[in-house]
N, C-alpha and C positions, 0 to 999 in steps of 0.2 A: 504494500500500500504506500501512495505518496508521506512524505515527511510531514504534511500539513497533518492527517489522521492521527501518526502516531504520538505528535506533539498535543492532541488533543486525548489523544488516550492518556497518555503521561500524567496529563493536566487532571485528567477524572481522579486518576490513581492518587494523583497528590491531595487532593480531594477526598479521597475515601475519610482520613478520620475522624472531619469536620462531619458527616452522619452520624446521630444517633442513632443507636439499636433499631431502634424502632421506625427511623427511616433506612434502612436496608431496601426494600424493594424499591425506593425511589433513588439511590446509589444504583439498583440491577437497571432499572427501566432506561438510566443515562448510559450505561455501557451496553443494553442492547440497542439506545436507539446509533450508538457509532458503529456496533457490528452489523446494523440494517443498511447502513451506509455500504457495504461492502459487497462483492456477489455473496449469492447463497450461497458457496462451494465452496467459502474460502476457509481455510483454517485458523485464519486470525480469530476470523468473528466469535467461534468456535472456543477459540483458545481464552478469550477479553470473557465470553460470560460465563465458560467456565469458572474462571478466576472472579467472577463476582460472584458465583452461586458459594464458591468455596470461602469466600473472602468474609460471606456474611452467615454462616454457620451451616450452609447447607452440603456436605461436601457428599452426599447420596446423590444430590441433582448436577453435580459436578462432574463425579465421575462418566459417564455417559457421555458427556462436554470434550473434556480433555482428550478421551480413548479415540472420540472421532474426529476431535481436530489433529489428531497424530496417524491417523489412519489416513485421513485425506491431505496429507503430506506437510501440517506444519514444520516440520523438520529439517524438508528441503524447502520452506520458503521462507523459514527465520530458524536457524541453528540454535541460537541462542534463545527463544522463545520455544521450540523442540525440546530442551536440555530440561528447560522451566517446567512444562507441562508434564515430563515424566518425575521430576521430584515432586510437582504442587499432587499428580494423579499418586503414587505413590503413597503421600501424606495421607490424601483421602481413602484411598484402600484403607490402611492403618486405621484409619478412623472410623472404616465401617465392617470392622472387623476383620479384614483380609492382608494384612500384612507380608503375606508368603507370597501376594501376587507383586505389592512393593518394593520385595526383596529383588524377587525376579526382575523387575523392571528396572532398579536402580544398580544392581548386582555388574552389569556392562559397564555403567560410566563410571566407574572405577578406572579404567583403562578409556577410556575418554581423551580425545586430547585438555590436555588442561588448559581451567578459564578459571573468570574470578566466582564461578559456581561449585568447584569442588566441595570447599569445606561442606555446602548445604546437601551434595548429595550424601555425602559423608553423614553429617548427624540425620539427616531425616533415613537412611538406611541402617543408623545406629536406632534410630526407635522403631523402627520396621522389626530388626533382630530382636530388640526386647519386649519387643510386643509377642514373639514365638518364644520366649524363656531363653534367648540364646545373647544376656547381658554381657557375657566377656567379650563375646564379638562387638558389641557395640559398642561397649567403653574401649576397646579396640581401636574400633574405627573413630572416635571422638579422641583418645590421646593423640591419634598418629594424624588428624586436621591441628590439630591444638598445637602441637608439638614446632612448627616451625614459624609460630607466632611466638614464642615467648623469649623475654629477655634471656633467659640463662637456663642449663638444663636440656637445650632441645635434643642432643644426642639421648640422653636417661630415659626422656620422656617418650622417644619413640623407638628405643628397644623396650620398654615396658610397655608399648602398645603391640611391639612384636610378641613379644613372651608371651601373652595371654593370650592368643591363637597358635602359639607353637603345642603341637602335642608332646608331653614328656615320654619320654620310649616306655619307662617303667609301666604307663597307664595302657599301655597297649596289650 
């Protein structure tokens, strides 16, 4: 889409926190009327009210949103908005129970070329795992994001995020 829309998307977003709870549908009805603006086929559109059904606690009406705007190719029409929608749909899984399907889904960009998104598939994959019982992988995956942010310690910190997914021989 031209630069004009998505400076006005931006604008919505920057917008979002100025709604009260209780105007949430009037926040969704401003982001479907920009994805109206757009063809019906597009994945943006797709993608914008996803992120507003998710954005305002509905992430059951979201999922559905996100899975087809990635199905109908946002991925190859914005990389970085592709990236977005498998952590935001991931999140939503988790959140309506299915976590093993956010695993799946975020389990790839791990090996992703890296962006300034890493850290986020990182933790939102870190609570995918502990939403299955499997918290050392996740505090795993949250020491070894954390890890080359800190002043001091980053080596310790992420051999300790190694350690806790190495299997000891002895447990085998």
């Amino acid at each position: 889409m031209d630069q004009d829309w998505e400076e006005r998307v931006t604008a919505a977003w920057a917008a979002f926190d100025d709604y009260a709870e209780e105007d949430a549908a009037d926040f969704r009805a401003m982001i479907d009327a920009l994805a109206d603006e757009l063809p019906a086929d597009s994945p943006l559109g797709l993608f914008e009210r996803a992120c507003a059904w998710d954005s305002t606690g509905h992430s059951d009406r979201a999922v559905p949103l996100y899975r087809e705007a990635l199905e109908r190719g946002l991925g190859e029409t914005s990389p970085y908005k592709g990236r977005r929608a498998k952590i935001q749909l991931s999140s939503s899984l988790r959140n309506t129970g299915h976590p093993e399907e956010g695993v799946k889904l975020l389990s790839p960009e791990l090996v992703a070329p890296p962006d300034e998104l890493d850290d986020a598939v990182r933790a939102c994959l870190a609570l995918c795992l502990s939403s299955m019982g499997r918290d050392r992988e996740g505090l795993s995956l949250v020491l070894g994001a954390l890890a080359p942010h800190l002043p001091r310690y980053q080596r310790s910190m992420a051999n300790y995020a190694r350690q806790l997914v190495e299997v000891d021989p002895e447990e085998e």
